[in-house]
KEFIDO-769099 format. One line per 10 residues: number of its first residue (from 1); their letters; for each residue x, y, z of N, C-alpha, C. Coordinates in steps of 0.2 Angstrom, whole numbers. Example, Ala and Ser with C-alpha at 12.3 -4.5 7.8 and 13.67 -1.06 7.14 Angstrom:
# KEFIDO-769099
1	AS	66:-28:39:62:-22:39:66:-16:39 | 64:-11:35:68:-5:36:64:0:39 $
//
This chain:
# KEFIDO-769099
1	XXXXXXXXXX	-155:165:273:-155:167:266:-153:174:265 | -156:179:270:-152:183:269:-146:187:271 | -143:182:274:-136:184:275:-133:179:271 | -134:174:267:-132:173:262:-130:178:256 | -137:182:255:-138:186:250:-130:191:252 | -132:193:259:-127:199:260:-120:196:258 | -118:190:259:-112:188:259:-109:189:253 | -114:187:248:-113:188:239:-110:196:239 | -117:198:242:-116:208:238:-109:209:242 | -107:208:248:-100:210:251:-94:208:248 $
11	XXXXXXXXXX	-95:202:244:-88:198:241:-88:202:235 | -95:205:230:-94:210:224:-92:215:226 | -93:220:230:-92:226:233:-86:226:235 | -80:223:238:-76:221:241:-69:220:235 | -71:213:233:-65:208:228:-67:213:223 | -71:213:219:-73:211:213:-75:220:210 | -76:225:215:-75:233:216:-82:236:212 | -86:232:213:-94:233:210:-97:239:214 | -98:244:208:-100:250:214:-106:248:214 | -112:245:212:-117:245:215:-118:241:221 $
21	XXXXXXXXXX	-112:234:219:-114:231:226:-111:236:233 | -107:241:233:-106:244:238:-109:250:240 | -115:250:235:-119:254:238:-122:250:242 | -128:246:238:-130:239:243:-128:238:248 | -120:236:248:-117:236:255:-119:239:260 | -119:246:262:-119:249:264:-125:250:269 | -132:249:264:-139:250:265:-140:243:268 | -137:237:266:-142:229:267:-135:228:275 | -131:230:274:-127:225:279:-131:232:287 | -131:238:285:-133:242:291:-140:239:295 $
31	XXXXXXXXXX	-143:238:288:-149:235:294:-150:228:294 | -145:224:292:-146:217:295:-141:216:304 | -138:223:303:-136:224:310:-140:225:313 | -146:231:312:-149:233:317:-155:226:319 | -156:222:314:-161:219:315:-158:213:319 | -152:213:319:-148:207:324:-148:202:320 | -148:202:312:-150:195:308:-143:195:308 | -139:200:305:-130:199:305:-126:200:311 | -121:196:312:-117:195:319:-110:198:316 | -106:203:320:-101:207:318:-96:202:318 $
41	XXXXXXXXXX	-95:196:320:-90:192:318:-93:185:313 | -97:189:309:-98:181:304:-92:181:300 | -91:174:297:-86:172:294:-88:167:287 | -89:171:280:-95:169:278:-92:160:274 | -95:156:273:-92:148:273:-90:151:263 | -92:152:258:-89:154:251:-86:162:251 | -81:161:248:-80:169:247:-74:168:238 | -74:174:237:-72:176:232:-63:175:232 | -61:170:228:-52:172:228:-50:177:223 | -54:176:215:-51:182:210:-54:191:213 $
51	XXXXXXXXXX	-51:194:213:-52:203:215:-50:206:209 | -54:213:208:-51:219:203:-44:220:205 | -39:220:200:-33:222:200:-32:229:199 | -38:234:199:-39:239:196:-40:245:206 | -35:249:205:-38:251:213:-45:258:209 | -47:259:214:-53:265:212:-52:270:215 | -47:271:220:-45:277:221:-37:281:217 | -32:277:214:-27:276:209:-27:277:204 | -31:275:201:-30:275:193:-35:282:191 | -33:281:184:-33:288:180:-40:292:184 $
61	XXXXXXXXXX	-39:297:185:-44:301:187:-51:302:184 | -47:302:175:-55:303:170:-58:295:168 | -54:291:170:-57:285:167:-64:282:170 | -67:278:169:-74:275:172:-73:271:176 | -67:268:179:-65:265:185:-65:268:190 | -64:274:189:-60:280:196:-71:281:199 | -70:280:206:-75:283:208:-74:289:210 | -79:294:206:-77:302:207:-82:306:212 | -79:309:214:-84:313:220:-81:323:219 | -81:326:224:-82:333:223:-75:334:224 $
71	XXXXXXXXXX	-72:331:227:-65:333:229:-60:331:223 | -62:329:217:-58:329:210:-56:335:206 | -51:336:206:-49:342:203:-51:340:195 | -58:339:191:-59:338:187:-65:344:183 | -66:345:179:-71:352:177:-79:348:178 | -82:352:178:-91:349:179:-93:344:174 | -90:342:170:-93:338:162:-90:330:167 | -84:331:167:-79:326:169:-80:322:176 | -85:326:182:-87:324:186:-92:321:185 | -98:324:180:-103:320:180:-104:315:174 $
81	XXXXXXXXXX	-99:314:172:-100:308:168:-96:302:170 | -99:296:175:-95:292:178:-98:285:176 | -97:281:179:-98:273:181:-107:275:181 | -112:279:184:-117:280:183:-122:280:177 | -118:288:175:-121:289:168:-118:284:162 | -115:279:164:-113:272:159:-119:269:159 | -118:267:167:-125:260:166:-133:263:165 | -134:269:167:-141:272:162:-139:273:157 | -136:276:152:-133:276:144:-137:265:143 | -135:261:145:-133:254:144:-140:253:146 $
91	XXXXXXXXXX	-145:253:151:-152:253:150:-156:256:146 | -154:264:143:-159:267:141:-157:266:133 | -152:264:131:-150:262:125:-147:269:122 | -145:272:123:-143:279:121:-134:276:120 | -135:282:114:-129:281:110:-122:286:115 | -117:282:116:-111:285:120:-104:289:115 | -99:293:116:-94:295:114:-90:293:119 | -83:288:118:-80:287:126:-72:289:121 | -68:291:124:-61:290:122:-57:285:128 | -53:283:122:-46:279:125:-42:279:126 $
101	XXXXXXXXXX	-40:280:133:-34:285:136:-29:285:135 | -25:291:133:-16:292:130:-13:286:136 | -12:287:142:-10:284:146:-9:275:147 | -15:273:144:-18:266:143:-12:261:142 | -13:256:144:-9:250:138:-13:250:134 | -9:248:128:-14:247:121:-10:241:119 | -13:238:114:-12:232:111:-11:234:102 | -11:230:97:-14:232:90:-17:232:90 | -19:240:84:-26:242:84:-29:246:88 | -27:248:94:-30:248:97:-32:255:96 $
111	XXXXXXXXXX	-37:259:99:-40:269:97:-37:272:101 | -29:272:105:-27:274:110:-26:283:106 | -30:286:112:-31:295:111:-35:296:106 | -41:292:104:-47:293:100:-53:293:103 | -58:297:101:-64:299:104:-68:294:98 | -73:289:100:-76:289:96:-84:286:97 | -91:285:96:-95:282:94:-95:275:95 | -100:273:101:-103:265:101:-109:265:105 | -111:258:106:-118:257:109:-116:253:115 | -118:255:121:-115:249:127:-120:245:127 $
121	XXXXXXXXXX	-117:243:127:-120:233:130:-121:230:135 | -114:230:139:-115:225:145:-108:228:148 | -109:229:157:-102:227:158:-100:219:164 | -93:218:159:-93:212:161:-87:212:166 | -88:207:171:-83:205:175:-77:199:173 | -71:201:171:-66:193:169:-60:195:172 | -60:187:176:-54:186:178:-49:192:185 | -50:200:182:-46:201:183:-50:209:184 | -55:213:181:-55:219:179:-63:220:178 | -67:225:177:-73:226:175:-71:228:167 $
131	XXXXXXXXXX	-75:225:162:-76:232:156:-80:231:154 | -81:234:148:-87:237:144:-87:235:137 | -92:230:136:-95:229:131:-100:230:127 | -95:233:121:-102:237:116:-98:237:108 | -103:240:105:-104:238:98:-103:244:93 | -98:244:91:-93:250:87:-99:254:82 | -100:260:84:-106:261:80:-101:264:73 | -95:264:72:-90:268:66:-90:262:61 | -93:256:64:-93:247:59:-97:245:60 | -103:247:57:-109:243:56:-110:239:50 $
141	XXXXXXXXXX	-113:234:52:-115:228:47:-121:228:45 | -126:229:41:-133:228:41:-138:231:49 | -134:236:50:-139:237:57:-133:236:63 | -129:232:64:-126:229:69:-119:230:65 | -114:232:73:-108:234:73:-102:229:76 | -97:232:73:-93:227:78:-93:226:83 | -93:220:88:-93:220:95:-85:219:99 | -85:223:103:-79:225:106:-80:224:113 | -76:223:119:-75:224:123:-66:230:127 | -69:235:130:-61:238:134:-63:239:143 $
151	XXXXXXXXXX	-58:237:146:-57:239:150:-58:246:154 | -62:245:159:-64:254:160:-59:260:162 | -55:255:167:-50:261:169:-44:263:161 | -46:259:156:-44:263:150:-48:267:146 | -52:270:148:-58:274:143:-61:278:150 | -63:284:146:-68:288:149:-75:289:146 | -79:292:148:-86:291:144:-85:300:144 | -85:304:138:-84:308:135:-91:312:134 | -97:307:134:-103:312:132:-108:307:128 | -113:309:132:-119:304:132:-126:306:126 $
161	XXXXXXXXXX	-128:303:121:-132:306:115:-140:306:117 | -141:311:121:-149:309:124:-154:307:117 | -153:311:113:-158:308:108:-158:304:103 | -152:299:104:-148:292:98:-148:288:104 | -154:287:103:-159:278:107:-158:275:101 | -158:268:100:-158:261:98:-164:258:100 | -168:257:98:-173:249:97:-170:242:102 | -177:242:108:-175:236:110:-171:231:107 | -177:230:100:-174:223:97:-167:223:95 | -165:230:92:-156:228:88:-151:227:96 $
171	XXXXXXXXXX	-153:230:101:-151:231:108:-149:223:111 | -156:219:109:-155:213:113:-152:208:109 | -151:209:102:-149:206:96:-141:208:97 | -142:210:98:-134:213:100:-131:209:108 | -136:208:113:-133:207:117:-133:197:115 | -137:194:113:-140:187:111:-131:187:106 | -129:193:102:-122:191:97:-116:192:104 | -116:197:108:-113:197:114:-109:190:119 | -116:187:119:-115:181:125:-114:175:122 | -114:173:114:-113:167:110:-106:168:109 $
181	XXXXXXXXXX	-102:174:108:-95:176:108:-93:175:112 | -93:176:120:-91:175:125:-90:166:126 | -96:163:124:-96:155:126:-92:154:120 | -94:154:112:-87:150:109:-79:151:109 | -80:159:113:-72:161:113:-69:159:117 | -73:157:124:-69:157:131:-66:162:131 | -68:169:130:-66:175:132:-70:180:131 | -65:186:131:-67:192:129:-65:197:123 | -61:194:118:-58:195:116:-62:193:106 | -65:198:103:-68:194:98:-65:196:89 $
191	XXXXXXXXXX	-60:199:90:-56:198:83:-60:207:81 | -59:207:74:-60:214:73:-65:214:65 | -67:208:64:-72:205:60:-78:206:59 | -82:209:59:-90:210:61:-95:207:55 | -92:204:49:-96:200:47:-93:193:51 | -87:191:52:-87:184:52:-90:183:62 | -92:187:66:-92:188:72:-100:187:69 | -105:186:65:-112:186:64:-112:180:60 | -107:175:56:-106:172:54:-106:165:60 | -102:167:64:-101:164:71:-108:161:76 $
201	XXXXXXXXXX	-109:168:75:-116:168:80:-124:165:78 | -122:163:70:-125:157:67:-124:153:67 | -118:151:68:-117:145:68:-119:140:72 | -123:133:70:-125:127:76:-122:122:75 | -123:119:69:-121:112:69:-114:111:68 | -111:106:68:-106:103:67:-103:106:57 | -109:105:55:-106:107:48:-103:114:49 | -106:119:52:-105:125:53:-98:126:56 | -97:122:61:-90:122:66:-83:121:65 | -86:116:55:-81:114:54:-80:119:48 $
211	XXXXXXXXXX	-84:123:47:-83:127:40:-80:135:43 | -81:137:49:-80:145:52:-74:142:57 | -74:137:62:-72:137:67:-63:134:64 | -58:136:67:-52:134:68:-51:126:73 | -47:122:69:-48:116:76:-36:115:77 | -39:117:84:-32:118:86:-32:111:90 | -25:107:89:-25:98:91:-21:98:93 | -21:98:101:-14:96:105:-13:88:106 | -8:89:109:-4:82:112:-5:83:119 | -4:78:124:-3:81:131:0:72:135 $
221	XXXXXXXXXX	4:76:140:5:71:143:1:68:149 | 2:64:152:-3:60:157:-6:67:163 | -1:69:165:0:75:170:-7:79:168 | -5:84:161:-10:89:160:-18:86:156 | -15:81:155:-23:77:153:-29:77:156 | -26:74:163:-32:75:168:-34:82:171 | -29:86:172:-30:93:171:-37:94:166 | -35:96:159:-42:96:155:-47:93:155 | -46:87:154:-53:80:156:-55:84:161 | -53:87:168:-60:88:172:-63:98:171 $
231	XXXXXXXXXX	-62:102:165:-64:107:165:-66:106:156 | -72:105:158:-78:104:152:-82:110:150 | -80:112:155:-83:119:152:-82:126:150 | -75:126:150:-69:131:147:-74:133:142 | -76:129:134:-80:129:128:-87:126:129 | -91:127:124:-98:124:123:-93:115:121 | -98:110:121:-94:104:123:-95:102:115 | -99:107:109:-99:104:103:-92:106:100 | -86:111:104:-83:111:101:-75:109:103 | -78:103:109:-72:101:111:-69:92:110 $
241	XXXXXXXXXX	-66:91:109:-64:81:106:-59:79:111 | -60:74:116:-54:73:119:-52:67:120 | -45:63:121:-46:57:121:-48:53:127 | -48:47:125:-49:42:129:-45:39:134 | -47:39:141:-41:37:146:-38:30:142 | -31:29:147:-26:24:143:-32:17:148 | -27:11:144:-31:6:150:-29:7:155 | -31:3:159:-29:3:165:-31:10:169 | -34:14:167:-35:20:172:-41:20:174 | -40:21:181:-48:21:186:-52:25:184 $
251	XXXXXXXXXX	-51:31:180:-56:36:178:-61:34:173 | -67:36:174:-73:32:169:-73:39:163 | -77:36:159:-78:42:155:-84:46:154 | -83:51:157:-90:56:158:-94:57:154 | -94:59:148:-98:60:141:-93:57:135 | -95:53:133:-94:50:128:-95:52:121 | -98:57:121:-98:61:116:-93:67:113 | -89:68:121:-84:72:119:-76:67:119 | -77:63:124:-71:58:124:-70:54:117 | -70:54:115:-69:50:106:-64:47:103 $
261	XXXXXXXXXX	-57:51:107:-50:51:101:-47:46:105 | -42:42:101:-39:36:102:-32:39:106 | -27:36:110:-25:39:114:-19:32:113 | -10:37:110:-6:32:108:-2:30:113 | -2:24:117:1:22:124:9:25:122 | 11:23:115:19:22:113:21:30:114 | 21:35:116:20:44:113:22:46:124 | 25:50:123:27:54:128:21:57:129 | 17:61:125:11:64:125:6:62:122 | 3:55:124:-1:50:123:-9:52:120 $
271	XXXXXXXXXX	-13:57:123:-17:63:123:-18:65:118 | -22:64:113:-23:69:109:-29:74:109 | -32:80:111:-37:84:112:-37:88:106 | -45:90:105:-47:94:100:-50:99:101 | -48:107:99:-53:112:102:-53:117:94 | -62:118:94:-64:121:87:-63:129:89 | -61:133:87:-62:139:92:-61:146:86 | -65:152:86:-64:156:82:-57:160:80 | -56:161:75:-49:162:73:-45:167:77 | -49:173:80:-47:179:82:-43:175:89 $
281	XXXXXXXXXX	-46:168:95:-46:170:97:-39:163:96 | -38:158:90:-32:157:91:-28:161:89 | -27:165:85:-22:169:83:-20:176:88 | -27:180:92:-24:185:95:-25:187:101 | -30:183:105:-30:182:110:-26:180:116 | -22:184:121:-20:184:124:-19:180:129 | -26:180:132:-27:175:136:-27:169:135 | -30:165:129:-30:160:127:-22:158:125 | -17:161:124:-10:159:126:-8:158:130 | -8:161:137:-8:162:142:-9:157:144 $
291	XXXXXXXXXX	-17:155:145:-18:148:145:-14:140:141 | -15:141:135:-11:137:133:-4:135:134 | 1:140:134:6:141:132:8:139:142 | 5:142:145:5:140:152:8:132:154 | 5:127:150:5:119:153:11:116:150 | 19:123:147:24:122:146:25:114:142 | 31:110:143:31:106:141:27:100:138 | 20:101:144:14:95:145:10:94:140 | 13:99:134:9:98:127:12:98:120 | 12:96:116:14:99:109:8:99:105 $
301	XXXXXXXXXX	10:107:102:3:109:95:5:104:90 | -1:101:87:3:99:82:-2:103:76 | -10:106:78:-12:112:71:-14:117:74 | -16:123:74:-13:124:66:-5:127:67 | -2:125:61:5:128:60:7:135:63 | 3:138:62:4:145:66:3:147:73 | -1:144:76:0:145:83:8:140:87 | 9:132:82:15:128:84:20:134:83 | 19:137:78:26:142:78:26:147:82 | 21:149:87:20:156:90:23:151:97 $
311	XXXXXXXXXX	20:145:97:24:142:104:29:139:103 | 33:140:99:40:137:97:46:145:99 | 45:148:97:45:154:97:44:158:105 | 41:156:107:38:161:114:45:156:118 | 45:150:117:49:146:122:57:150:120 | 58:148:115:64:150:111:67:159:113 | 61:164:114:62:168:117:64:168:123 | 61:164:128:61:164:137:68:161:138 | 71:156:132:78:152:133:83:158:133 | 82:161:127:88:166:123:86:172:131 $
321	XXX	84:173:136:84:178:138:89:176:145 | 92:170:145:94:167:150:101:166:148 | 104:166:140:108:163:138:115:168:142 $
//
C-alpha cells in the first residue's frame, strides 16, 4: 500500500506538475528507499497518460505556474508571492489581487492586463493544465460572486489581503456552487452569469432542467453511438436521454432510465441522443465543441438552431481553407 501510495504522489509530481506532490516526492520516495520498501526498478502497473502542458521552468516568470526560487531576476514582492502563498490565501480564506497577464492568450471578455479582486476556491486539475478557481469579488450576488475559473501560468497573484477573510460558511457555499457547475457543465467553463450560475445550482428536478437547462439533440450513427452509450458519466445521468439499441444488437441496456428514445432504423443516423446542459456551456465553451464537433460526420445537430449553425459553419470553414 505504500508504494501504491507513492506511485499516485510520483504520477502527480511528474505528469500532472503538482508542486506539493513533488515536494512529497522527494521526502516519501527517499525513505521508502532507505527502508528497502521501494526497489529502484519498480515499474508501477497504473500511471498517468494526460500531463500539464504547461513547462514550470518556461513559462512567464511572474505567473503562478513558474516555480520561483532566488535565481529569478524578479524584485522581492514577485518572489514571494507564488504557488504557496495561493494555497494559504485558499485555506485561510483571505481575499487575493491577481492580474491577467498582457502576454496570455485571452478569449472574450477576458481581464487581459487588469488587476483585480476575488476569493480563491480551489485549484483544479483539467485535462491539460492546473488553474484556479475563484469567485469574482468586483460581481457579487447577495453575498456570492461570479464564479470563474483561469489558468495559472495566465495570472499572477499580485497581493494577498491579510485582513479580508471570508466566513467558513460563504467559502464552503461557494465551493458546494463550484462543484455542481463542474458536474452539470462537464467542464470548467461557467458562462459570465452569476444570477443564473445560483439558478443552476438550485436546480434538481426534472422541472427545473427543463425550465434553466438548454437540451441539445443529436443524431448519430452506429459508429459514434456506441462510443457514447459507454461514457455515462460525461453528465449527471438526469441530464442525459439516449436511444435504444436497434434490434438485433448484442448490447443490453444499462439503465433504462437514461436509454428511452426510439431509434429510426430507416436514418443514416438512426440514434437520437439528448443532452440538457447549461447555456454558457452550449454556446461558449470550447471544449465542449471540441468534443462534439470532434465525431465529424457521425452526427447531425438537429437543436438548438445555433450550435447546428456554429457546426455548419466550422465544417464549411475547414472546406473553404483547402479550396
Amino acid at each position: 500500500q505504500l508504494k501504491d501510495l507513492w506511485v499516485y504522489i510520483d504520477q502527480a509530481s511528474r505528469k500532472l506538475g503538482d508542486t506539493n506532490a513533488q515536494a512529497l516526492n522527494t521526502i516519501i520516495s527517499s525513505q521508502l528507499k532507505q527502508g528497502a520498501i521501494l526497489p529502484e526498478d519498480l515499474n508501477p502497473i497504473r500511471v498517468f497518460a494526460n500531463h500539464s502542458i504547461i513547462s514550470q521552468s518556461y513559462t512567464n516568470k511572474c505567473s503562478l505556474a513558474k516555480v520561483k526560487n532566488s535565481k529569478d531576476k524578479l524584485n522581492i514582492e514577485q518572489i514571494k508571492l507564488g504557488i504557496k502563498e495561493l494555497e494559504d490565501s485558499i485555506l485561510k480564506g483571505n481575499r487575493i489581487i491577481i492580474e491577467r497577464l498582457k502576454s496570455a492568450a485571452d478569449y472574450p471578455n477576458s481581464k487581459t492586463g487588469k488587476f483585480y479582486p476575488v476569493w480563491p476556491l480551489q485549484l483544479i486539475f483539467n485535462n491539460i493544465a492546473w488553474y484556479l478557481a475563484y469567485e469574482d469579488a468586483e460581481k457579487t450576488l447577495k453575498g456570492n460572486g461570479l464564479i470563474q475559473v483561469e489558468r495559472l501560468d495566465r495570472i499572477s497573484l499580485n497581493s494577498v489581503e491579510p485582513n479580508n477573510i471570508r466566513s467558513k460558511e460563504e467559502k464552503n457555499l461557494s465551493l458546494l456552487i463550484l462543484n455542481k457547475l463542474m458536474s452539470i457543465s462537464g467542464g470548467i467553463y461557467f458562462g459570465d452569469d452569476a444570477k443564473l450560475q445560483r439558478d443552476l445550482y438550485m436546480a434538481e428536478n426534472n422541472n427545473d432542467i427543463q425550465k434553466y437547462f438548454v437540451k441539445v439533440k443529436i443524431l448519430t450513427n452506429e459508429r459514434i453511438y456506441k462510443f457514447l452509450r459507454e461514457g455515462l458519466s460525461r453528465y449527471p445521468l438526469n441530464q442525459i436521454r439516449m436511444s435504444k439499441p436497434l434490434s438485433g444488437d448484442i448490447w443490453k441496456v444499462t439503465n433504462p432510465k437514461v436509454f428511452t428514445l426510439k431509434p429510426n432504423p430507416k436514418s443514416t443516423h438512426p440514434f437520437p441522443i439528448e443532452i440538457f446542459l447549461p447555456s454558457w456551456t452550449v454556446d461558449g465553451d470550447v471544449d465542449f465543441h471540441k468534443w462534439l464537433f470532434g465525431f465529424s460526420d457521425g452526427i447531425k445537430i438537429e437543436s438548438p438552431v445555433s450550435l447546428r449553425s456554429r457546426h455548419i459553419k466550422f465544417a464549411q470553414a475547414i472546406t473553404n481553407l483547402y479550396k
